[in-house]
GUTIDREN-8943 format. One record per residue (C-alpha): residue in one letter; y negated, x negated, z. Coordinates in Angstrom, 1 decimal. Example, Ala and Ser with C-alpha at 12.3 -4.5 7.8 and 13.67 -1.06 7.14 Angstrom:
% residues 2
drentor residuo: A, py: 4.5, px: -12.3, pz: 7.8
drentor residuo: S, py: 1.1, px: -13.7, pz: 7.1
***
This chain:
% residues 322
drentor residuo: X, py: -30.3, px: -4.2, pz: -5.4
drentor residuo: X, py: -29.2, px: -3.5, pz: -9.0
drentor residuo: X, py: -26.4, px: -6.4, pz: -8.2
drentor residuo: X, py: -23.2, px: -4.9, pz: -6.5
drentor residuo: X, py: -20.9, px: -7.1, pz: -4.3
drentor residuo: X, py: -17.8, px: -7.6, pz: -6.5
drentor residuo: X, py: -14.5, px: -5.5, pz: -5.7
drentor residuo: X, py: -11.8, px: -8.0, pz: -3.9
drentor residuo: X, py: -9.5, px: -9.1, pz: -6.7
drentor residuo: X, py: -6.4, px: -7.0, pz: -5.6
drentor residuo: X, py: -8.0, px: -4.0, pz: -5.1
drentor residuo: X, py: -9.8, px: -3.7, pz: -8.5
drentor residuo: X, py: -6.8, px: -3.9, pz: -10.1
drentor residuo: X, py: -5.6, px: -1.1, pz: -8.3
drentor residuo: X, py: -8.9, px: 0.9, pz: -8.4
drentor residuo: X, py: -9.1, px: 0.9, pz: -12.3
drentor residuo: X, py: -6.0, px: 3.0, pz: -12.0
drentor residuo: X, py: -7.1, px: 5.1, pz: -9.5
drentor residuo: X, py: -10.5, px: 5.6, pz: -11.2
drentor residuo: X, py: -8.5, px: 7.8, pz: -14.1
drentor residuo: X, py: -7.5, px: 10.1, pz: -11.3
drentor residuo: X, py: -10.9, px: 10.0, pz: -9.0
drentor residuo: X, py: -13.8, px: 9.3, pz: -11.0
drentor residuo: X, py: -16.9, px: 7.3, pz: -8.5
drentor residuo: X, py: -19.8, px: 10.5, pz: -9.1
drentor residuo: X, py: -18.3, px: 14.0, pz: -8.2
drentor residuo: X, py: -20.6, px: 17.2, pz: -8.9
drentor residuo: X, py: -20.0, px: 20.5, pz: -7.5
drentor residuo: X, py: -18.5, px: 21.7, pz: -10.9
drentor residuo: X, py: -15.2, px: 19.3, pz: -9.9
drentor residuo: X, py: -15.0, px: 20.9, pz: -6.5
drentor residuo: X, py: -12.5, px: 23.4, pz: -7.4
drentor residuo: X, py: -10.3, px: 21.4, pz: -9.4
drentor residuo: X, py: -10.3, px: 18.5, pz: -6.6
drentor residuo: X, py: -8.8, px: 21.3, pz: -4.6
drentor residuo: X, py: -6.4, px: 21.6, pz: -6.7
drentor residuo: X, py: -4.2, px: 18.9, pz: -4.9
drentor residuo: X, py: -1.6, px: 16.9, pz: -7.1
drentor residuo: X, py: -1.5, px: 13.1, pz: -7.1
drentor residuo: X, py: -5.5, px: 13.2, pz: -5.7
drentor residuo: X, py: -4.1, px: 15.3, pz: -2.9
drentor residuo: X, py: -0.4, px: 14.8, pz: -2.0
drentor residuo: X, py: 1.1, px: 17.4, pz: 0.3
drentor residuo: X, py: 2.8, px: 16.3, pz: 3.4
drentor residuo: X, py: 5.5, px: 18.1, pz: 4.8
drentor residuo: X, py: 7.1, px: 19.3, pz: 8.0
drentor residuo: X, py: 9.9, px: 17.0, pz: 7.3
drentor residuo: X, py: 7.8, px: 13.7, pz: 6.5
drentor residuo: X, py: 5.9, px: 14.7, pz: 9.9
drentor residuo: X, py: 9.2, px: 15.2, pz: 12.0
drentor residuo: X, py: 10.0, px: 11.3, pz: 10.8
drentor residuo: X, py: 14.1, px: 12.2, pz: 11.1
drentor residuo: X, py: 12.9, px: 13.7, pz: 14.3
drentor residuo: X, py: 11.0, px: 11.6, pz: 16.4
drentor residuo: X, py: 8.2, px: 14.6, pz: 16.3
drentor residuo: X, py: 8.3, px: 18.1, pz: 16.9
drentor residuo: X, py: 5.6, px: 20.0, pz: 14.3
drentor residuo: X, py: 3.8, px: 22.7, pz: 15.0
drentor residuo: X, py: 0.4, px: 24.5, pz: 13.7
drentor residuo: X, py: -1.2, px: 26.9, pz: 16.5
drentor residuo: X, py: -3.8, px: 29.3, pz: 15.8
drentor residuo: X, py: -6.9, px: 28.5, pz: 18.9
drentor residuo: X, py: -10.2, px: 30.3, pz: 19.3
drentor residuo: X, py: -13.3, px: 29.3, pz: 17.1
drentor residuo: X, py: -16.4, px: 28.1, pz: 18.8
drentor residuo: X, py: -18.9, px: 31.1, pz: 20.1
drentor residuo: X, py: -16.9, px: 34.0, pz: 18.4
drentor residuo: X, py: -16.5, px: 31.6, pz: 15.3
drentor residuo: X, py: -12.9, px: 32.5, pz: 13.3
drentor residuo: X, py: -10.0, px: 31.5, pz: 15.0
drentor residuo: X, py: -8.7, px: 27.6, pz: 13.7
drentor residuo: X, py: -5.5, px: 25.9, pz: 13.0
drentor residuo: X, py: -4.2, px: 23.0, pz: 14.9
drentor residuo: X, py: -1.4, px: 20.6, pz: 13.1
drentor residuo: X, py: 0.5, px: 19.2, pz: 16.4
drentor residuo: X, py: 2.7, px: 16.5, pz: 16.6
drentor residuo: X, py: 4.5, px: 15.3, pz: 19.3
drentor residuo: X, py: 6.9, px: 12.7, pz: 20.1
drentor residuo: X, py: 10.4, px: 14.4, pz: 21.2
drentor residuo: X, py: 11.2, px: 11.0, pz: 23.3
drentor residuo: X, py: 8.3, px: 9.9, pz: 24.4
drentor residuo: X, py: 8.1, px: 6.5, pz: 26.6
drentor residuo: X, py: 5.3, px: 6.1, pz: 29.2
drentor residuo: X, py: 2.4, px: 8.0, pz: 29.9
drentor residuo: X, py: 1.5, px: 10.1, pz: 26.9
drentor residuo: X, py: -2.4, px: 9.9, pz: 25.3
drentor residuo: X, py: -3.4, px: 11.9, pz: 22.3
drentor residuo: X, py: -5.5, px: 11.2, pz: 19.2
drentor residuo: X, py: -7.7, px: 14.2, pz: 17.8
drentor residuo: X, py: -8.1, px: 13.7, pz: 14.2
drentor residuo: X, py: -10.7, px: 15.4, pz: 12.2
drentor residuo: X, py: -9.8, px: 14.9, pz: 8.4
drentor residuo: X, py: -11.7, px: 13.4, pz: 5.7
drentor residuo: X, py: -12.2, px: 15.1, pz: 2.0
drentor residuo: X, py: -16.4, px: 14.6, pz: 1.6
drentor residuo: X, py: -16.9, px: 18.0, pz: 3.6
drentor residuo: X, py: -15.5, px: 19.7, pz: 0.5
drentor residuo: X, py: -11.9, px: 19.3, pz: 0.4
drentor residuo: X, py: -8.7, px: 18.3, pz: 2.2
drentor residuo: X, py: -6.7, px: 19.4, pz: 5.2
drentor residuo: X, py: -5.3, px: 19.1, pz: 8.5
drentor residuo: X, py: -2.2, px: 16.8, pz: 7.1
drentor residuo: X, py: -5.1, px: 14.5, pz: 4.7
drentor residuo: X, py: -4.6, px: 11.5, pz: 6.9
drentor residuo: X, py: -1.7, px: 12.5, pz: 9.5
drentor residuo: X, py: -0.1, px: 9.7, pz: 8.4
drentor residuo: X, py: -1.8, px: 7.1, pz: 9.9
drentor residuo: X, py: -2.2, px: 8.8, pz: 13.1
drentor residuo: X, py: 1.7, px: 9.3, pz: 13.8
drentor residuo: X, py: 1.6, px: 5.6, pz: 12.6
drentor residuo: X, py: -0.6, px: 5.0, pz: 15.6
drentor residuo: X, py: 1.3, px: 7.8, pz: 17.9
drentor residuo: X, py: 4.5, px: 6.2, pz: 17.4
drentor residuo: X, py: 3.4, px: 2.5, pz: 18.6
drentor residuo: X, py: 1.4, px: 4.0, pz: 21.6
drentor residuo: X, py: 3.3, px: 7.1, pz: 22.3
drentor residuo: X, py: 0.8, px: 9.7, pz: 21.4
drentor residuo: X, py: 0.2, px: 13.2, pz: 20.7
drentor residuo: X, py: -1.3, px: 13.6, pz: 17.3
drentor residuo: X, py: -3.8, px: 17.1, pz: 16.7
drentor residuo: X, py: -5.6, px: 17.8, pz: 13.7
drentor residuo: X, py: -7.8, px: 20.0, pz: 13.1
drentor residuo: X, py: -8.2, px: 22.6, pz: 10.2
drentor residuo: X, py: -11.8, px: 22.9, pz: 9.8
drentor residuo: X, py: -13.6, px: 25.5, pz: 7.1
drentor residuo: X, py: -15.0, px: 23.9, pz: 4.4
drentor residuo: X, py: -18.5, px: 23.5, pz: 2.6
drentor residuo: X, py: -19.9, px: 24.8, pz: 0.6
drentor residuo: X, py: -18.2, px: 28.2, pz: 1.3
drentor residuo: X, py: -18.7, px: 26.9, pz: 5.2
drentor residuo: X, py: -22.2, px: 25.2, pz: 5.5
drentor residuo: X, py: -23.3, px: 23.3, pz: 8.9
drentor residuo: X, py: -22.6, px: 24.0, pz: 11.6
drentor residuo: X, py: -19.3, px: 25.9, pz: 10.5
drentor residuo: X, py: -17.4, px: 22.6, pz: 10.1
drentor residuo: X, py: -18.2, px: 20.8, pz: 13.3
drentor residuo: X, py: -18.1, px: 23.7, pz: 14.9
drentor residuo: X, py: -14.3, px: 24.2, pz: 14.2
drentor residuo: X, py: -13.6, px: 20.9, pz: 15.2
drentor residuo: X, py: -15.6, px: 20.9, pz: 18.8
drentor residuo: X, py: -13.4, px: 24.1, pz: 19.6
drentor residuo: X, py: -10.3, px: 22.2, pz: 18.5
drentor residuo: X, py: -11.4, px: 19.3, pz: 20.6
drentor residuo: X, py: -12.0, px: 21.8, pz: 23.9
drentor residuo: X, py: -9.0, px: 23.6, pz: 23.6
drentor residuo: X, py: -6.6, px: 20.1, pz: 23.2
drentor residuo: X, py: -8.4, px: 18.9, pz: 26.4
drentor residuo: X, py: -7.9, px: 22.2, pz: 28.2
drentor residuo: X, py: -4.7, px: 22.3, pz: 27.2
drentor residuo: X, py: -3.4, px: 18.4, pz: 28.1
drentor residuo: X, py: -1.1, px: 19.6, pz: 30.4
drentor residuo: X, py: 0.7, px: 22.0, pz: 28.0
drentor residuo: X, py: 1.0, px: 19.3, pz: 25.3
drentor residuo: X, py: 1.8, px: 16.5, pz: 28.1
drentor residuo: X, py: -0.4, px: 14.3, pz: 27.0
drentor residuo: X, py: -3.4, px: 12.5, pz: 30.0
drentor residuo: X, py: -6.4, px: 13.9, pz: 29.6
drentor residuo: X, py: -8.0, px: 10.4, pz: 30.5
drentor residuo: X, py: -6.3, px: 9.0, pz: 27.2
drentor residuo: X, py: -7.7, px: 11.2, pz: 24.6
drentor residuo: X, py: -9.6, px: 9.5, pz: 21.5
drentor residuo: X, py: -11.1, px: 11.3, pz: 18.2
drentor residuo: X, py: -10.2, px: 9.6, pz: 14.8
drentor residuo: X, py: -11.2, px: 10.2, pz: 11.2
drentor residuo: X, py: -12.1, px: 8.9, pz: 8.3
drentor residuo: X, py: -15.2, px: 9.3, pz: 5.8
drentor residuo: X, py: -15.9, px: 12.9, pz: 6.3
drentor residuo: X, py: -13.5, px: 13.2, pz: 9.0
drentor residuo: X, py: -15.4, px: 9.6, pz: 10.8
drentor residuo: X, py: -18.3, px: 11.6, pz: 10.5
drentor residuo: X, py: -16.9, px: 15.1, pz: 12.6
drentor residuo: X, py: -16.1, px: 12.5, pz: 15.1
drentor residuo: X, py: -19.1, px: 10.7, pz: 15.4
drentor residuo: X, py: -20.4, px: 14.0, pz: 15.7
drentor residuo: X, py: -18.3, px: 16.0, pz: 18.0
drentor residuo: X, py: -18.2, px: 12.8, pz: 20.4
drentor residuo: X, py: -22.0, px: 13.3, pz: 20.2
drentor residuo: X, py: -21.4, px: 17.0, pz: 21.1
drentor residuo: X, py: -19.4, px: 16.2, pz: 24.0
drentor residuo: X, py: -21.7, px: 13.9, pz: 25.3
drentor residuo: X, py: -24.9, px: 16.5, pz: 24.9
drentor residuo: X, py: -22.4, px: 19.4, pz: 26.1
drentor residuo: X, py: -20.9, px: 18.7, pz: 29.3
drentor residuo: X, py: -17.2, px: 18.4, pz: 27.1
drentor residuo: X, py: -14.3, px: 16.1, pz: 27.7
drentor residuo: X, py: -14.6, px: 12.6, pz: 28.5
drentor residuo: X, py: -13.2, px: 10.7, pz: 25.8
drentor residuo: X, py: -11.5, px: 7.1, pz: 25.6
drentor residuo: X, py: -12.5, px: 6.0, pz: 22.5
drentor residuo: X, py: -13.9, px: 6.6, pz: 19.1
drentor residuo: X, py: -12.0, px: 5.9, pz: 15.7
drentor residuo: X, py: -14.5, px: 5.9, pz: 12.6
drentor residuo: X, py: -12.8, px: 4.9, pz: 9.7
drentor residuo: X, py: -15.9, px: 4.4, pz: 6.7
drentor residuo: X, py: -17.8, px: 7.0, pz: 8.8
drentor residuo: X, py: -20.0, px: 9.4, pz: 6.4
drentor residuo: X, py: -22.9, px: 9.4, pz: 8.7
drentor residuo: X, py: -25.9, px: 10.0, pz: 6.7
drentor residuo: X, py: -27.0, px: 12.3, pz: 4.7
drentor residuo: X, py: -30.2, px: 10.8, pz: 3.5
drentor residuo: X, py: -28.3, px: 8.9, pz: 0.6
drentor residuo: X, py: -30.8, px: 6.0, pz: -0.2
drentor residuo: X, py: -29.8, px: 2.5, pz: 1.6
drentor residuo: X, py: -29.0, px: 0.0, pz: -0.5
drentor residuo: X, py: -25.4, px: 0.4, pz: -0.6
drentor residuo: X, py: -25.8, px: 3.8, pz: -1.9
drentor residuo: X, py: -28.2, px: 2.8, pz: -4.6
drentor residuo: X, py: -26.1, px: -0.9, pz: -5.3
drentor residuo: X, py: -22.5, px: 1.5, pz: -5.7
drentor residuo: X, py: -24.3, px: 4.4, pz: -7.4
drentor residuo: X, py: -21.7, px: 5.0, pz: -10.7
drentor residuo: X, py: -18.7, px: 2.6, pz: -9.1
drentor residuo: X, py: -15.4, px: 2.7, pz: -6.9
drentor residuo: X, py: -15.0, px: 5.3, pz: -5.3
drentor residuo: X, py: -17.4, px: 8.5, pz: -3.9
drentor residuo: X, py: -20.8, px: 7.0, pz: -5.2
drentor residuo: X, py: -24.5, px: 8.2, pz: -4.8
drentor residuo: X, py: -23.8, px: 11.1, pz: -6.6
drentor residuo: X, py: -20.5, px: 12.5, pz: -5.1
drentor residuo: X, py: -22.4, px: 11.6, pz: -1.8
drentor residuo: X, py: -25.2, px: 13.8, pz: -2.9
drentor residuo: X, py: -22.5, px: 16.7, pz: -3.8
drentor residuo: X, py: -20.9, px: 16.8, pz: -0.5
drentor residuo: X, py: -24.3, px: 16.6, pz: 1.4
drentor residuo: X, py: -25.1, px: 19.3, pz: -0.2
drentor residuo: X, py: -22.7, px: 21.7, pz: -0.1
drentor residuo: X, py: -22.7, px: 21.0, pz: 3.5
drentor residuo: X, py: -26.6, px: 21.6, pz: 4.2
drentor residuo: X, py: -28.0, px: 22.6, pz: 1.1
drentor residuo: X, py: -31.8, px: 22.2, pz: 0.5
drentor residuo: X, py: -32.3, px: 20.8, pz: 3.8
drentor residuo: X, py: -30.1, px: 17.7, pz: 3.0
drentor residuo: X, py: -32.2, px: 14.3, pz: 2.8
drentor residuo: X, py: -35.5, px: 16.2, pz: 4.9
drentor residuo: X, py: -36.6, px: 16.2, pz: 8.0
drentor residuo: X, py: -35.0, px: 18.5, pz: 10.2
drentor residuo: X, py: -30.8, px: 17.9, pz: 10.0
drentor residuo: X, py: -29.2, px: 17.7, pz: 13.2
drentor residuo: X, py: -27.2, px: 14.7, pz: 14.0
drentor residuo: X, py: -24.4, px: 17.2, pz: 14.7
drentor residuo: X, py: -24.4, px: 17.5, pz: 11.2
drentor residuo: X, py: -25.5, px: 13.7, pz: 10.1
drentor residuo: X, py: -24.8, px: 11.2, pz: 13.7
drentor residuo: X, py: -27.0, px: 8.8, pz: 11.7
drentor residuo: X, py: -29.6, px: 11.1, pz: 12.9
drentor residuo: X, py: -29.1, px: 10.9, pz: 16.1
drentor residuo: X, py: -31.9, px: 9.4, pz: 18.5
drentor residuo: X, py: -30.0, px: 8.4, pz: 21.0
drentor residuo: X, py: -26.6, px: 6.7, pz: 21.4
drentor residuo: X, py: -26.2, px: 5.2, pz: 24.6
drentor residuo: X, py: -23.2, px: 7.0, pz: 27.2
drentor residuo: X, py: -20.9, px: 6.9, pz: 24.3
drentor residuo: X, py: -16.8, px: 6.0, pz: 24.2
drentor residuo: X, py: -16.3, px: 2.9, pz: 22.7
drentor residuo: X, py: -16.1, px: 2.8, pz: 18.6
drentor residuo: X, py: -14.5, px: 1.1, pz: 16.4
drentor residuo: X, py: -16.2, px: 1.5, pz: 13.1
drentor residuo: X, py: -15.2, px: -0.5, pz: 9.8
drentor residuo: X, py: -16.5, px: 0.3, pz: 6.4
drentor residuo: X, py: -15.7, px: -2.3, pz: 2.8
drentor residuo: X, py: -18.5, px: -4.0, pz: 1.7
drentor residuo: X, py: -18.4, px: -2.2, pz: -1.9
drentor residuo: X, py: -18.9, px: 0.9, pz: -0.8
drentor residuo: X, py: -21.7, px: 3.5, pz: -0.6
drentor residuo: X, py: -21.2, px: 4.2, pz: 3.7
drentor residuo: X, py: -21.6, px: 0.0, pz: 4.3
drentor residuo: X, py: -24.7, px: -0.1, pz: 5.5
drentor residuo: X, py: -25.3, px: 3.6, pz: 7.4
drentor residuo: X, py: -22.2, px: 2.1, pz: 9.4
drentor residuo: X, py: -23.0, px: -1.0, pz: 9.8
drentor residuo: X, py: -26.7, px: 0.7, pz: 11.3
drentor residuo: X, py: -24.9, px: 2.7, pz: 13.7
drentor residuo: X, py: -22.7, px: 0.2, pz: 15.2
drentor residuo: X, py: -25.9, px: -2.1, pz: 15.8
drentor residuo: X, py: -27.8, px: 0.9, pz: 16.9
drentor residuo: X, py: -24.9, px: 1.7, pz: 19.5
drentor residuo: X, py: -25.2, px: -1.9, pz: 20.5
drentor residuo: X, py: -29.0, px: -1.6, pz: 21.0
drentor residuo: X, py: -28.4, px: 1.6, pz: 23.3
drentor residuo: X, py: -26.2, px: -0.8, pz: 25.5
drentor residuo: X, py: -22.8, px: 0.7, pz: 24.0
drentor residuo: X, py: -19.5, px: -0.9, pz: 23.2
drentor residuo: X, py: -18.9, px: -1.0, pz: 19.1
drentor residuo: X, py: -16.0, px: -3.2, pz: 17.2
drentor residuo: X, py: -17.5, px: -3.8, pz: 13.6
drentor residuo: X, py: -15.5, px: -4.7, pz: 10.5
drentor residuo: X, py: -16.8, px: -4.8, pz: 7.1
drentor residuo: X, py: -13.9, px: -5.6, pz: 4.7
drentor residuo: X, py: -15.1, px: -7.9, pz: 1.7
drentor residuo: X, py: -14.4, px: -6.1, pz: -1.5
drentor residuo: X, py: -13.2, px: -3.0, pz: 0.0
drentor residuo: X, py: -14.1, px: 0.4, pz: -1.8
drentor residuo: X, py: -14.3, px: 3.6, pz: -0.2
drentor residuo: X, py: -10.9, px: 4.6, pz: 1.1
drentor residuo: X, py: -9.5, px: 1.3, pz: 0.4
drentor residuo: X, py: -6.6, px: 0.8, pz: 2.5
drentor residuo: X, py: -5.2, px: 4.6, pz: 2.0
drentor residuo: X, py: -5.5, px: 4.3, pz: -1.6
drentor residuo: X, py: -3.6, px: 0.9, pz: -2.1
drentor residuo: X, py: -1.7, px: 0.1, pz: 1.6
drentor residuo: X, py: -0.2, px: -2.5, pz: 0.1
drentor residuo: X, py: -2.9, px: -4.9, pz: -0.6
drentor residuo: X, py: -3.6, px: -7.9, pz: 1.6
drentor residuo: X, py: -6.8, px: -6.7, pz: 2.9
drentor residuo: X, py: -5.3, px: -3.0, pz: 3.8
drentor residuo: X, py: -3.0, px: -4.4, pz: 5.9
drentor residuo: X, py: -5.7, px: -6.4, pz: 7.5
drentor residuo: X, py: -7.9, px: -3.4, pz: 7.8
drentor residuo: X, py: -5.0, px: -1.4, pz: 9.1
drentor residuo: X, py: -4.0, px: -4.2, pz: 11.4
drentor residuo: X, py: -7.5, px: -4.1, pz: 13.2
drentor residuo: X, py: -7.6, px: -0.8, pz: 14.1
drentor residuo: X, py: -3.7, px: -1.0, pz: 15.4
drentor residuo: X, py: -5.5, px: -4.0, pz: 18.0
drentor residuo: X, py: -8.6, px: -2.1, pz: 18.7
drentor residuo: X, py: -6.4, px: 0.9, pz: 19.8
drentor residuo: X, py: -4.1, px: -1.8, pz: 21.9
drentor residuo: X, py: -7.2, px: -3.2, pz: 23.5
drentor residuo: X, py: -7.9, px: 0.2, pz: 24.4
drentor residuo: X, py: -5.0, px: 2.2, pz: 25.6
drentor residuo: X, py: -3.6, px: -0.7, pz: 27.5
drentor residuo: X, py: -6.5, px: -2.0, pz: 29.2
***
């Protein structure tokens, strides 16, 4: 286990740069200054999401969950839209402990555009300042009040899939778990993009990547954490707030879940997707050779991020269009 799978060629060229700005083991001491944005967090504007107009922008203000504060919603919809509309809820990765509703937008009005799609994402409070269940909380309400409100938006209600990635995969997994358990919308598909799913920390690609690419054991253990505190690792976390935890996963939309194989999340991923196919569910696996967390955000350009991106693109295909 002490032997890690090597990093695909193109990609550790690119992580040894990316390395001087985002070191592999975060502690909570670097949580305010990974906040601070810059080149680890690039801000996106109203402008880059209008794409020279072919989306309107909006953020609306919705009610929390249960008398929980009020959240934001980033929408995004196409001003000439061809079809019947669907819409892709995105919950936004950051470990639990950073990021916002634009960390990942991108993708997602990559995705709208092809499929013609409304994109929401969801403004979630953050942990440590917002421990479980603050966070999923804030995205479940975002999720009922985009299905309640499909008409308004113009989107089906019948087309509607959640999408994230890392800590965003995880809200997902989790709120599509909720929704299940709940009585909440019925939802198409899931999108888990290297899912953070458990927060028990010790498989053997968490011990293998501990110290390498990119959020290792020990920024694991910091965003787990902040999230639950001393109950992280023990015996009584919900899978609301780990899915990994969860008993039970049969009834579920279908998922597509990919994850690199140098990475701390590979195998908690690749467990879920088998567990989803031992409950009798539908699950579309990739594990990228070489890829570190993040991979194909980080350096789009590389041969194996347009592969991973690729995938997804024909899951999605396979999915709307069936």
């Amino acid at each position: 286990m002490s032997i890690a799978p090597p990093f695909d060629p193109e990609l550790s060229a690119a992580l040894s740069v990316i390395g001087e700005q985002l070191p592999p083991a975060l502690t909570p001491e670097m949580i305010p200054l990974m906040r601070g944005g810059g080149e680890v967090l690039p801000a996106i504007s109203d402008d880059e999401l209008r794409r020279d107009g072919r989306f309107t922008v909006e953020e609306r203000s919705v009610p929390g969950l249960d008398g929980d504060p009020d959240i934001s919603l980033l929408i995004c919809r196409p001003t000439a839209p061809t079809g019947t509309l669907g819409c892709v809820y995105h919950t936004h990765g950051g470990g639990m402990i950073i990021g916002d509703n634009r960390l990942g937008v991108t993708e997602m009005l990559d995705y709208a555009e092809r499929f013609s799609l409304v994109v929401v994402s969801v403004e979630y409070r953050l942990a440590p300042e917002t421990p479980h269940p603050g966070p999923v909380n804030d995205c479940y309400a975002g999720l009922l009040w985009t299905a309640a409100h499909a008409g308004e938006l113009g989107f089906d209600p019948g087309r509607l899939v959640v999408a994230g990635a890392s800590a965003g995969g995880g809200l997902a997994a989790a709120i599509t778990l909720m929704a299940r358990d709940l009585g909440g919308p019925a939802l198409l598909g899931q999108l888990l993009i290297c899912p953070m799913l458990d927060d028990r920390n010790e498989s053997p690609s968490a011990v293998q990547m501990a110290g390498r690419g990119i959020w290792d054991r020990t920024a694991n253990a910091t965003g787990w954490g902040a999230l639950l505190g001393a109950a992280a690792g023990g015996p009584d976390v919900s899978p609301y707030a780990a899915p990994a935890r969860a008993t039970d996963l049969s009834n579920l939309p279908p998922a597509f879940i990919d994850v690199g194989s140098a990475e701390t999340f590979r195998d908690e991923d690749v467990t879920y997707a088998s567990r989803i196919w031992q409950a009798g569910g539908r699950a579309e696996l990739h594990v990228w050779p070489g890829g570190f967390h993040g991979f194909d955000g980080m350096a789009p350009a590389a041969a194996l991020s347009q592969d991973a991106r690729q995938a997804r693109v024909r899951w999605l295909d396979r999915l709307l269009n069936a």
